[in-house]
C-alpha positions, 0 to 999 in steps of 0.5 A, a space after each residue: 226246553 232241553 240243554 241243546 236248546 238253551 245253548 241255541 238260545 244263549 249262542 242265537 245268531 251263530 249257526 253250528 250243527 245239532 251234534 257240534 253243539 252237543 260235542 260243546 255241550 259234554 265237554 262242559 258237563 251237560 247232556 244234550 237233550 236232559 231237560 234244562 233246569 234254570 234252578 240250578 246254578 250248575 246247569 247254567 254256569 255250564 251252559 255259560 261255558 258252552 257258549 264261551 267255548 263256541 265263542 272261543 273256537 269262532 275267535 280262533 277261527 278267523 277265517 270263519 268270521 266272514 260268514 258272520 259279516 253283518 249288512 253294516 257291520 265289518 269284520 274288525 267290528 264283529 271281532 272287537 264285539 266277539 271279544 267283549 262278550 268272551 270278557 262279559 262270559 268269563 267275568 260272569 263264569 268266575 262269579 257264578 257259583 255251582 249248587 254245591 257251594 251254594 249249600 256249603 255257604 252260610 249265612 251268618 256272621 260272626 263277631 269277635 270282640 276283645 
């Protein structure tokens, strides 16, 4: 699975162009087609920010919002759960931590006493 590929699969249900999707995808640091790598925490926070960039510009885009009204679904309702899953990316972007401040961590403690 490349990039591309996996931010189709994290923004599923929102239908962009191939070379939309890339634009996102290099302004978040990635490449499209380089193959995905899930052991890297870099590589899937940037793809978190893709996706909350795709998001971001259908929020601002409310004329786009109709095209994604659902059989039961109104758009106020699609706009309310719009909005909840850019607070759930963002919250889960600021915990997200990058490869490099997984190797500057570590793993002990100290105690100092008197």
């Amino acid at each position: 699975m490349n990039n591309l590929q996996r931010l189709e699969l994290e923004t599923k249900g929102i239908t962009l162009r191939q070379d939309e999707l890339s634009i996102y995808l290099q302004e978040n640091d990635l490449q499209p087609f380089p193959e995905y790598n899930p052991e890297s925490a870099t590589n899937k926070k940037n793809i978190y920010r893709a996706a909350l960039s795709i998001l971001e510009s259908i929020a601002n885009n409310p004329a786009s919002m109709k095209s994604y009204k659902m059989d039961d679904m109104t758009v106020s309702d699609f706009h309310e759960n719009l909005m909840n899953r850019i607070d759930q990316l963002e919250r889960k972007i600021r915990t997200l931590k990058t490869d490099e401040q997984l190797q500057n961590e570590s793993n002990f403690f100290m105690l100092f006493s008197d």
